[in-house]
C-alpha positions, 0 to 999 in steps of 0.5 A, a space after each residue: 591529394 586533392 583528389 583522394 580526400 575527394 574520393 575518400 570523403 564523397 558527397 552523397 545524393 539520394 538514393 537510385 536504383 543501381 542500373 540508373 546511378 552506375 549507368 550515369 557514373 559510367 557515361 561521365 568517363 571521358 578521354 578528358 576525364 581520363 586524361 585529367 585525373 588518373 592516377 598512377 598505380 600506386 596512388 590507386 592501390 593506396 587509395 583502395 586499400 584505404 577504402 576497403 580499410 575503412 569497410 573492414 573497420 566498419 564491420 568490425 565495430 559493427 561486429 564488435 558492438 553487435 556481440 557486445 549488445 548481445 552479451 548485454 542483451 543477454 546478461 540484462 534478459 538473464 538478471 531480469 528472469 532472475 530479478 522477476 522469479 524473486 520478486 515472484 518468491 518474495 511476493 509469494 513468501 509474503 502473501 504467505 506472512 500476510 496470511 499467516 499474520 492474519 490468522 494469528 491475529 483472529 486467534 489473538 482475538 479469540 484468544 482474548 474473548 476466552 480469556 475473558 469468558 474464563 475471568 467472569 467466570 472467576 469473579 462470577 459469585 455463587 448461585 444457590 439452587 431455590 431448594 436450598 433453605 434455611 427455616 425459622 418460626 414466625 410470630 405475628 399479631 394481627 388486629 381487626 377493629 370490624 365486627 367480623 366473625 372469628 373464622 372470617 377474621 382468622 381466615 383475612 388475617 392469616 391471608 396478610 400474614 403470608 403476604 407480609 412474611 413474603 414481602 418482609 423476611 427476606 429483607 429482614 434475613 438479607 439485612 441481617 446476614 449482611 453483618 455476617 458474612 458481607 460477600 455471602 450476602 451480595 449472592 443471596 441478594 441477586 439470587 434469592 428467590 422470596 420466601 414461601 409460607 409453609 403451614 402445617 398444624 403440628 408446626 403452627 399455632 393459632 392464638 385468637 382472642 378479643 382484646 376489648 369489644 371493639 377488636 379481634 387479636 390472632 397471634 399467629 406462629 408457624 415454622 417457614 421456609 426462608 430464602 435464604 435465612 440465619 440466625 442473626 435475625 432480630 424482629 420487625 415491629 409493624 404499626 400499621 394506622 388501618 383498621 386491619 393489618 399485621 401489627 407485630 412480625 418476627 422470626 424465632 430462631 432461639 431459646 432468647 427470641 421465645 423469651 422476648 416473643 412472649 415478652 412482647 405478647 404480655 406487654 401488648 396484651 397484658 390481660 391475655 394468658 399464655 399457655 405455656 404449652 405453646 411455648 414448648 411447642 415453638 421449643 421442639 419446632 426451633 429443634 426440628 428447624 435446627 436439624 434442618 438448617 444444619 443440613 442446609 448450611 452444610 450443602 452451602 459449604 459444599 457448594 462453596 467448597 466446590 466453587 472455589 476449587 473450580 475457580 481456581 482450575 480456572 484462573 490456573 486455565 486463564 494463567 495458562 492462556 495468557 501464556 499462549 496469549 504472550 505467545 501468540 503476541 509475540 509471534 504477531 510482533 516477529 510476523 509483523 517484521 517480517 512483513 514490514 522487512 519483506 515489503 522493504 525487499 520487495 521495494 528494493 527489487 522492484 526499484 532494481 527490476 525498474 533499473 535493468 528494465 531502463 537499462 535493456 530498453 537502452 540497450 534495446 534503442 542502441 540495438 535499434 538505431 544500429 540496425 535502423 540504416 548501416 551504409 557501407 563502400 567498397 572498392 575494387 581495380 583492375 587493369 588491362 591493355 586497351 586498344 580505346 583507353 575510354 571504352 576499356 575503362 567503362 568495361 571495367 567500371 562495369 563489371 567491378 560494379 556488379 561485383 562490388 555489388 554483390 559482395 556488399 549484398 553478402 555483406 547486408 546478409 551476413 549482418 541479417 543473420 547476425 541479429 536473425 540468428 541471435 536467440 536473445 537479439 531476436 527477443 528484444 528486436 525484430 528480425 531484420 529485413 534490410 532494403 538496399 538503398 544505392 546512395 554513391 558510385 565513383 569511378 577513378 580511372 588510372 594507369 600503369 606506367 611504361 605499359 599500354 594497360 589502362 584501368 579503374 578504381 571503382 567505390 560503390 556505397 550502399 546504404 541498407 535500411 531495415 524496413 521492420 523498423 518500429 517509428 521512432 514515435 513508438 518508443 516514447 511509451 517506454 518513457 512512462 510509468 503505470 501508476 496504480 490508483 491508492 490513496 496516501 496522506 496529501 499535504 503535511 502538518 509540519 510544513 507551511 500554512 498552505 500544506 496543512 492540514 494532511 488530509 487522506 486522499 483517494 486515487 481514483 484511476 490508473 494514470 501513466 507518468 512520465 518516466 522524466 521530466 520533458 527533455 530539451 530534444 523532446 520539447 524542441 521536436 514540438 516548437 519546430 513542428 510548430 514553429 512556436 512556443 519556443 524556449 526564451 534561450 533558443 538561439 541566445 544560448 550565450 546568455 543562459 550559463 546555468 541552462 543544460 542544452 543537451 538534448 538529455 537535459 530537461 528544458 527549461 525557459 518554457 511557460 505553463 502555457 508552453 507547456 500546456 501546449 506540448 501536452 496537447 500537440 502531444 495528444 494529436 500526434 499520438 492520439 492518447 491524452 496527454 495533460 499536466 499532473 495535478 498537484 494531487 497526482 504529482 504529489 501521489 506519484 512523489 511520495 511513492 508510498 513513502 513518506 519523506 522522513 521515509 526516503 532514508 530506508 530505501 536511499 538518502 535524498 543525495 541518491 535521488 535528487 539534485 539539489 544545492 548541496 550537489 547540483 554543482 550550480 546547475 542543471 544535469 541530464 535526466 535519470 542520473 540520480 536514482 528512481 523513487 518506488 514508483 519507477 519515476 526519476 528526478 520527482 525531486 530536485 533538478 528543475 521545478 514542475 508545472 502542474 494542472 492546479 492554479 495556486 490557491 493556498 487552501 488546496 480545497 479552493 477551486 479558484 482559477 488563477 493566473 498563478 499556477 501550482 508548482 512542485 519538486 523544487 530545482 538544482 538550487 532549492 535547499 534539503 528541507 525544501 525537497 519535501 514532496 508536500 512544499 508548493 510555490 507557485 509561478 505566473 502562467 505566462 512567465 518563463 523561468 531558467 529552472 522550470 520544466 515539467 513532465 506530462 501525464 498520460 490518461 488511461 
């Protein structure tokens, strides 16, 4: 039994040809090799039926777990099409809200800018056209003490008047009408145009006279246009202290004003006789004026009239348009909604695109490592009689060999047409091209008893390797996420001293980071290409029980210069440029867009991290908890990570320091804490069993 555990279980040596490893297994049959270890017929037929068991199982787990790929394969391609063309759909529906948003935010805008074009025109005040006057009479004295001739004087003198009745009526008439009509008053004041001087001989008179030898006196009446004018007028009285000037101006405008005008004349001038000619005069002149001013105030009416009813239309057009107003702010609020809601979508399916994309890229490594080299033994007997047992049972080796082998080859091509001929599998993996590698051959001779018929069992094990075959170093670049350059609100106001204040920040570059944290199968690749920077737990496995030593798991045990020194390795090997986040970078990637008070919209913080609430005391395996917006896993919780940053607390401090920045906190730090602004910090050369990192690659 010795003997078929030996068989069944082989020791391989390395690859031949298969003329030169079935050539030396034949040259090693001998009579005492037949002698020694021939089986009987039996143990032989059990023997191959074992082995060629054991192939058929091969194939059909092969088989089985190529169709299962396939269907996955093809459920993943087909949910992924159809996650993508949604995306696309609600990408599209929401430029659409966008656009739409913006336009009815410019009407907003010019919405309100009418609106208030129409309310200044409710509280804008009449303005009256400069042909529309009022009249008056005016009286004035004016004295000269020169010696100059009679018409010289009356020619100065008359000269002053209009000069004074242009600079006095109309603020005489303002002030006046003020106590009439107070709003009327305000118009006529930023609308008056001044006062014009009419001069005509039926409506003036002239009175001069001396009043002693050293002064010449003219009272001067006359009817004038006023602009604007009223009834309630009362005189001005003018003293002037210059040798010439207008001593006395007024407006007459009733029977009682002709009464005090003339009243004045006699007491300022008791030796002069009026002609009470002229006083009737003034009377028919107040008539005509009345007539005029009648006219006058009923253009003003209509004017007002006029105004009000079209102020009116306007504030019923301005009602109107914050009708439309409410309206379109309304629509604004729903649009804005919608927005908000579609990017929420468009967040969610992103996150579910990110998760098929790590699940086909699963499956596409699964695809990979089972196509990369699949070995497989056959074996065949056969007996016959034999005149020289030896030479007989070479013979049979030999033939069952090259039948062994071609078999097999149809073996490798029935499982090149398996990946070759699957539409699906083709798009997710090369096309296979299979070399064969011979790696085993046995030859056990047996016999037939009670016959002179000698035979052999023969195994033969080839291993076939496809050659299209990507190096596994290729796929490291699906483990990094592209992140698009932005700005955020860097640090909080509600956290500790050292992450205030919030500050807004610019990304200036695209940067990809990795999709996890730095895993111990990755890490312990670079120590022992090395041979250096080993984690402290490497071979004292014993004294770490918190410690994940899954090559899944992130490592831990490792210092900020270790880690340093990863990213540099990594550099070389790959030729990219591989570093430690800086805070800045990390904390952008952490945030994802989302504030931390956010997280409850997409998921609970329990959905992403691991922490003391659900750690269960220890560290887990990369990617079990969900990833945040940015595609990334683990950002928060699990194990601590090392950045670039030497810690200052005033982040604007650029001081190097022998204590470096890190950030996300570990399977035992508390909820609170999880916050992607909170900083610590840690000795560049100390180690620590819940501290790793993850590594960011430079565009």
């Amino acid at each position: 039994m010795k003997k078929l555990l030996f068989l069944i279980f082989p020791i391989f040596v390395f690859a031949e040809d298969f003329k030169s490893l079935t050539s030396k297994t034949i040259s090693e049959i001998t009579a005492q090799k037949i002698d020694n270890e021939s089986l009987r017929e039996n143990e032989a037929k059990e023997l191959l039926e074992h082995i060629n068991l054991q192939l058929e199982e091969e194939r059909s787990k092969f088989k089985s777990k190529t169709l299962r790929l396939s269907i996955d394969a093809s459920y993943l391609d087909r949910t992924l099409k159809e996650k993508k063309e949604e995306i696309s759909g609600i990408k599209t529906l929401l430029k659409s809200k966008e656009a739409k948003l913006e336009q009815i935010q410019k009407d907003l805008q010019n919405e309100k800018k009418h609106i208030s074009e129409l309310e200044n025109l409710v509280k804008k005040e009449t303005s009256f056209n400069s042909n529309i006057s009022t009249r008056g009479y005016l009286f004035a004295f004016v004295e000269d003490r020169r010696s100059v001739s009679r018409d010289q004087f009356i020619e100065r003198a008359v000269g002053e008047i209009n000069r004074e009745a242009i600079n006095q009526l109309n603020g005489i008439f303002v002030e006046s009408i003020k106590r009439f009509d107070k709003k009327l008053y305000q118009r006529i004041r930023t609308t008056s145009s001044g006062t014009a001087i009419s001069d005509s001989s039926e409506t003036t008179n002239k009175i001069f006279f001396s009043k002693d030898r050293h002064s010449s006196v003219l009272i001067y009446g006359t009817v004038v246009d006023v602009y604007p004018f009223d009834e309630k007028n009362s005189a001005v009285s003018k003293h002037g202290h210059s040798d010439f000037g207008v001593k006395y101006v007024t407006l007459i405008q009733n029977q009682r004003d002709i009464e005090r005008v003339f009243s004045e004349i006699q007491k300022e001038y008791p030796k002069f006789a009026i002609d009470f000619s002229i006083q009737n005069r003034v009377e028919q002149a107040l008539k005509s004026i009345e007539e005029h001013n009648n006219k006058s105030r009923d253009v003003v009416l209509e004017i007002e009239k006029n105004s009000l009813q079209f102020k009116e239309k306007i504030s019923k057009r301005v009602s109107k348009r914050k009708e439309l107003l409410a309206i379109l702010q309304n629509t604004e609020k729903l649009l804005n909604d919608e927005v908000e809601e579609l990017k929420v979508d468009l967040l969610l399916l992103n996150r579910e695109k990110r998760n098929l994309e790590d699940k086909f890229f699963l499956l596409q490594s699964e695809l990979i490592e089972l196509k990369r080299s699949i070995k497989f033994t056959r074996a065949e007997m056969y007996d016959r009689k034999h005149s020289n047992a030896v030479r007989e049972t070479k013979e049979i080796a030999k033939e069952l060999f090259l039948d062994i082998d071609k078999s097999l080859q149809k073996t490798s091509k029935s499982i090149e047409t398996v990946f070759n001929g699957e539409a699906i599998l083709k798009d997710i993996v090369n096309e296979v091209e299979y070399d064969k590698f011979y790696v085993d051959a046995k030859v056990v001779p047996y016999f037939v008893s009670g016959t002179d018929r000698t035979g052999a069992l023969v195994s033969l094990s080839i291993e076939f390797r496809d050659r299209n075959l990507p190096k596994r170093k290729e796929l490291q670049k699906y483990r990094f996420v592209k992140i698009e350059k932005g700005e955020f609100m860097f640090g909080s106001n509600s956290g500790e001293s050292d992450e205030r204040p919030a500050r807004n920040w610019k990304i200036e570059n695209d940067f990809f980071i990795g999709k996890y944290e730095i895993t111990v199968g990755e890490y312990l690749e670079f120590a022992k290409a090395t041979k250096s920077h080993f984690p402290e737990w490497f071979g004292n496995e014993n004294r770490f029980s918190e410690v994940c030593f899954d090559d899944n798991c992130p490592v831990v045990g490792i210092s900020w210069n270790d880690a340093v020194a990863y990213a540099e390795w990594l550099s070389k090997e790959s030729g990219e440029k591989y570093r430690l986040p800086t805070e800045v970078e990390w904390e952008y990637v952490a945030k994802s867009g989302l504030s931390f008070d956010q997280i409850s919209q997409t998921g609970k913080i329990d959905d992403y991290a691991w922490f003391f609430e659900n750690s269960g005391g220890g560290i887990h395996t990369v990617g079990q908890k969900e990833q945040n917006p940015f595609g990334v896993y683990d950002i928060a919780g699990n194990v601590w990570e090392f950045t670039s940053d030497s810690y200052n607390r005033n982040y604007l401090t650029k001081r190097a320091s022998s204590y470096k920045s890190m950030r996300g906190g570990d399977w035992k730090t508390k909820r609170f804490y999880l916050r992607p602004s909170n900083r610590a910090k840690y000795h560049q050369n100390s180690k620590s069993s819940s501290i790793g990192f993850r590594v960011l690659r430079e565009i």
